[in-house]
C-alpha positions as CSV (number, residue, x, y, z in Angstrom):
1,X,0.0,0.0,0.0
2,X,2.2,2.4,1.0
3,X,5.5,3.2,3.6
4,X,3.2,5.3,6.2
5,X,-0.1,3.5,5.7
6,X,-0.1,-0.5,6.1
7,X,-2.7,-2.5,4.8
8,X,-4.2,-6.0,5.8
9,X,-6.9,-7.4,4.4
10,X,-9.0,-11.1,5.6
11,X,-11.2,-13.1,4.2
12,X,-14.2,-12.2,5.6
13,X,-13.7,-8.6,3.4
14,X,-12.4,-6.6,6.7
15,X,-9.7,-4.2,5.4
16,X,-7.4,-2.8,8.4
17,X,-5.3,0.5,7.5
18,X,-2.7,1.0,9.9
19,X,-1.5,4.5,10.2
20,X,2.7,3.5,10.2
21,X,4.3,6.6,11.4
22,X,5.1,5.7,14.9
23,X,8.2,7.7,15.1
24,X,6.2,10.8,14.4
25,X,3.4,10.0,16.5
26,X,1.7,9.0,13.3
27,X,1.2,12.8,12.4
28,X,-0.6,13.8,9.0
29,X,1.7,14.8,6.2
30,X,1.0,15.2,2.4
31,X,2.2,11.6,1.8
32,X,-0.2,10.3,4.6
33,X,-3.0,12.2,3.1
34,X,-2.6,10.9,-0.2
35,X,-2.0,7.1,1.0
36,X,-5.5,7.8,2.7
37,X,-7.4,9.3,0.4
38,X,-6.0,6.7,-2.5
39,X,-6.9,3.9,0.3
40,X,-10.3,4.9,1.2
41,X,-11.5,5.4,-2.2
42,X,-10.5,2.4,-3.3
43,X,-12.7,0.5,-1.4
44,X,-14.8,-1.6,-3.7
45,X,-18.0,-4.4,-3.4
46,X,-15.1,-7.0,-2.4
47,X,-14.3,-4.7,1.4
48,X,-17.3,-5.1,3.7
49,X,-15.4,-3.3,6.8
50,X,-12.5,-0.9,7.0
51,X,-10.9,-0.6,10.8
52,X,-8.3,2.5,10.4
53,X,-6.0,2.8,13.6
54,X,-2.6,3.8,14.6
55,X,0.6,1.7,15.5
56,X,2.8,1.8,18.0
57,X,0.8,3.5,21.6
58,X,-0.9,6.6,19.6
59,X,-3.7,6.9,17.1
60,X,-2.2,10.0,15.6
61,X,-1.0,13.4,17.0
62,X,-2.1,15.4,14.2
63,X,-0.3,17.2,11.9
64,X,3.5,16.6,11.1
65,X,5.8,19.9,12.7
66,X,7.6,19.6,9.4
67,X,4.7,20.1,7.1
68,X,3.5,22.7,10.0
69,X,6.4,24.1,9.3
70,X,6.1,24.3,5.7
71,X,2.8,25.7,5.7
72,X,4.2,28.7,7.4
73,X,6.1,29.6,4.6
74,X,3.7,28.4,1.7
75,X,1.9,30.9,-0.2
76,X,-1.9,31.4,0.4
77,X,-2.5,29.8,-3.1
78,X,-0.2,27.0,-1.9
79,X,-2.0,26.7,1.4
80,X,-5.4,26.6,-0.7
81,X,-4.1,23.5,-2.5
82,X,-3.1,21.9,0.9
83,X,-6.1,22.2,2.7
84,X,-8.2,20.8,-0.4
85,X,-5.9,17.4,-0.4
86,X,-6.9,17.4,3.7
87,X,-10.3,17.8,2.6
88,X,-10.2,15.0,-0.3
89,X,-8.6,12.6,2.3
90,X,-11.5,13.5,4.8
91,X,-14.2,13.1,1.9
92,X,-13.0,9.7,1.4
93,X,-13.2,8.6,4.4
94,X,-16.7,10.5,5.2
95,X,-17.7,8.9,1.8
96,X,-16.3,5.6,1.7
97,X,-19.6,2.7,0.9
98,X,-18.3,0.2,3.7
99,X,-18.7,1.0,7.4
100,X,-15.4,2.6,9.0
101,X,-14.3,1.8,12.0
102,X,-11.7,4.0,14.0
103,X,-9.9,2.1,16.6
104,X,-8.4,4.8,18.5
105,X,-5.2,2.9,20.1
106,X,-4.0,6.1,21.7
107,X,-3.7,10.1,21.6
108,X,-6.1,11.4,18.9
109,X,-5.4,15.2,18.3
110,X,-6.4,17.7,15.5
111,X,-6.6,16.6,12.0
112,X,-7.0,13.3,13.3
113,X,-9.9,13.4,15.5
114,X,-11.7,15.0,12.3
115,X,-11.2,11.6,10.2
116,X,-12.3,10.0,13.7
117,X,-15.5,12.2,12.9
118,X,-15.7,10.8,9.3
119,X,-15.8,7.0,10.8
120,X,-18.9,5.5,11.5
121,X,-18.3,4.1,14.2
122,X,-14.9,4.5,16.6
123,X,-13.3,2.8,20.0
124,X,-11.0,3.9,22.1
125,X,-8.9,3.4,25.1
126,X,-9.6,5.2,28.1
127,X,-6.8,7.0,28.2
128,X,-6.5,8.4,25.2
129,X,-6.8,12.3,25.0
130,X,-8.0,14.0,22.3
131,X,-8.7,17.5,21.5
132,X,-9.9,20.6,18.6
133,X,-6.4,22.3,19.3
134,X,-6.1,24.2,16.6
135,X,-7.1,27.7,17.8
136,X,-4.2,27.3,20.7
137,X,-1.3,27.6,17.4
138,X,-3.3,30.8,16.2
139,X,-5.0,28.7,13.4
140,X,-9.1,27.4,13.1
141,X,-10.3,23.6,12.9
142,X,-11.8,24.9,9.2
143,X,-11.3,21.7,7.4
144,X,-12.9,19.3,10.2
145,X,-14.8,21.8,11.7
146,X,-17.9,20.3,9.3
147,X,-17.6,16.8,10.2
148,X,-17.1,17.9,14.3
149,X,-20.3,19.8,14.1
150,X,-22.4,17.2,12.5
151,X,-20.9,14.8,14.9
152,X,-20.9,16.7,18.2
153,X,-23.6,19.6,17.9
154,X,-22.9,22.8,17.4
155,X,-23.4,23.1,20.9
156,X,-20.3,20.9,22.0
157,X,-18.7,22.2,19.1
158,X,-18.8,26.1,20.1
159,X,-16.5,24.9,23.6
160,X,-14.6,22.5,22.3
161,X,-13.4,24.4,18.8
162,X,-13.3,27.6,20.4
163,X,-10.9,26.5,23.5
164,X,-9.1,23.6,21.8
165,X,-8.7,22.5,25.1
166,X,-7.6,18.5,25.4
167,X,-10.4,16.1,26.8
168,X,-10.1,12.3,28.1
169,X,-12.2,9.4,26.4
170,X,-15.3,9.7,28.3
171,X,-15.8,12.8,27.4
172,X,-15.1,12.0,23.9
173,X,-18.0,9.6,24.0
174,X,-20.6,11.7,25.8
175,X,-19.9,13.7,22.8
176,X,-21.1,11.1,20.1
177,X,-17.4,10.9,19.0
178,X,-16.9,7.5,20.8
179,X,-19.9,4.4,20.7
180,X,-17.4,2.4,23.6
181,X,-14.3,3.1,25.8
182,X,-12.4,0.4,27.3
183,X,-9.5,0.4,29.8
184,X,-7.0,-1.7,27.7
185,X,-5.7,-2.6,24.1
186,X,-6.7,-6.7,25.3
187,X,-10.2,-5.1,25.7
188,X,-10.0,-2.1,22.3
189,X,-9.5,-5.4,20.5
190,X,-12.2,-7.5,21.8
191,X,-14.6,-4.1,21.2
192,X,-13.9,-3.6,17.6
193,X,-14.1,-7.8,17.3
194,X,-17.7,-7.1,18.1
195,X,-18.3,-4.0,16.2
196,X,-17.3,-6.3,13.2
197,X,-19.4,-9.2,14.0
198,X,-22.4,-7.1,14.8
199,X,-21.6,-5.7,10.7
200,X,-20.9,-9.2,9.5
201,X,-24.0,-10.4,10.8
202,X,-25.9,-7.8,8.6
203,X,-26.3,-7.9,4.5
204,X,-23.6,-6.0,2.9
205,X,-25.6,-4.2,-0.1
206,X,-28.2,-3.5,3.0
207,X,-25.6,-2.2,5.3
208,X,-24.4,0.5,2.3
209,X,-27.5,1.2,1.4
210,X,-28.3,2.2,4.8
211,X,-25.5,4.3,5.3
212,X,-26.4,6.2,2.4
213,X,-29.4,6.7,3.6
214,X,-27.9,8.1,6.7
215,X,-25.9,10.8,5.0
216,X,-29.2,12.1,3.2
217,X,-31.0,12.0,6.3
218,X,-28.7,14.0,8.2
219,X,-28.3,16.6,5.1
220,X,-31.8,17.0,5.0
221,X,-33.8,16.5,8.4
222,X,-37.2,17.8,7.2
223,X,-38.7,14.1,6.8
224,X,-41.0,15.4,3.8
225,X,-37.9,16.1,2.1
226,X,-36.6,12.3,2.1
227,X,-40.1,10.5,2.1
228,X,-39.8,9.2,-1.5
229,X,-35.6,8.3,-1.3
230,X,-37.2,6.1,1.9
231,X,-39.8,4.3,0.4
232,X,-37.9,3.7,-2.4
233,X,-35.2,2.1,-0.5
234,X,-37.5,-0.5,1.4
235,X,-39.5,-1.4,-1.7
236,X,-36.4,-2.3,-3.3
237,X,-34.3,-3.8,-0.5
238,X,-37.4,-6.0,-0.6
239,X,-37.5,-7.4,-3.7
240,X,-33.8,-7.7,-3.8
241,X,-31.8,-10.4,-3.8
242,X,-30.3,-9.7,-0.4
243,X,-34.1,-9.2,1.2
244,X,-35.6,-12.2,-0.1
245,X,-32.7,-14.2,0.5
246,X,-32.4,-12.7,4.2
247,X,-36.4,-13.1,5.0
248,X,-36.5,-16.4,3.7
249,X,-33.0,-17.5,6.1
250,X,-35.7,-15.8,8.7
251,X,-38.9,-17.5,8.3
252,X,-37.0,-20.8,7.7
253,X,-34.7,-20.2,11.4
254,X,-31.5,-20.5,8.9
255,X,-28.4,-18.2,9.1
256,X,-28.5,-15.5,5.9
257,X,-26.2,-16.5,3.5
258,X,-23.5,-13.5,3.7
259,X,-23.0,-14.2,7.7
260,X,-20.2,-15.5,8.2
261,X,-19.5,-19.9,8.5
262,X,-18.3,-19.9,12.1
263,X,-20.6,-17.7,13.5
């Protein structure tokens, strides 16, 4: 795949991108966002999960101090370009058809807890700290700042953006950034080893389908405004393939043919 981003694959279609920049703290740099965005859109029928974490003890810092660096001395034309690559790598991963998982094995700060926001779902250990720390160095969470705010409410979003100020993983979750928390990496993988039976266990073209539907839902939340994209999805999830093939596995007490054999 890539020097910084490591990519494993099994054959139940879960695809695990591990951020490899340990020396770094796994920090974001242009080649990182381009291994990312290449990875994520990618992702054909043949993935039915992606898991992204971090190696070594830390998810990801943020961004590198040498591109930092950099991007002090870039022109605003070349600072433009830059912050539309960050936004293609956190389109892809917002966008990507198979459930994301973000297995946050440490520290999640910055630029990183905004692809955290683009997962669907994310884990972490408890003591993790993450944090919106932008406005401390004199700059504004603009790129992520969408994603937080759909994730968090504008609400959380108004403290946390505002004072960037570092919060622990509880936190994290009674913000809807975080569905679990668990005390060790034993228990972070157990928790995402659940998160991708509980997928498994669903239909693959029902599970896209469905987050689809959940990206037009929250773009629109005036139910009139989505009523026909609704009933056209159950009418056809119905007479699919998938749907008749999963309600007959029901009536007749059978596992669905797409769960996996040793479950």
């Amino acid at each position: 795949m890539s020097e910084v981003l490591r990519a494993e694959s099994d054959e139940r279609g879960v695809l695990t991108l591990t951020i490899d920049r340990p020396e770094v703290k796994n920090a974001f740099d242009d080649q990182l966002q381009e291994a990312l965005t290449k990875a994520f859109s990618a992702v054909g029928d043949d993935v039915r999960i992606v898991i992204v974490t971090g190696a070594g003890s830390v998810f990801s810092a943020g961004a590198d101090l040498n591109w930092m660096r950099a991007a002090v001395d870039a022109t605003f034309e070349e600072n433009v370009a830059s912050s539309r690559r960050f936004e293609a790598m956190l389109a892809a991963v917002d966008r990507c058809p198979a459930p994301v998982i973000a297995r946050v094995n440490g520290h999640c700060l910055a630029g990183a807890l905004g692809l955290v926001t683009c997962a669907d779902l994310a884990v972490a250990v408890r003591g993790a700290l993450f944090g919106f720390s932008e406005t401390r160095l004199g700059l504004a969470p603009a790129m992520i700042s969408h994603y937080a705010v759909r994730r968090t409410g504008i609400g959380a979003a108004r403290r946390y953006l505002l004072t960037g100020e570092r919060f622990d993983a509880d936190r994290a979750q009674a913000l809807g950034l975080l569905v679990d928390v668990v005390d060790d990496e034993a228990a972070l993988d157990a928790a995402v080893a659940d998160l991708v039976d509980a997928l498994l266990a669903a239909a693959p073209g029902a599970v896209r389908d469905t987050k689809r539907l959940l990206a037009t839902i929250a773009a629109t939340p005036d139910p009139a405004a989505t009523v026909d994209a609704r009933v056209e999805l159950i009418s056809r999830r119905r007479t699919s393939e998938e749907g008749q093939a999963g309600m007959a596995a029901f009536f007749d007490r059978q596992p669905a043919p797409w769960v996996p054999a040793d479950r």
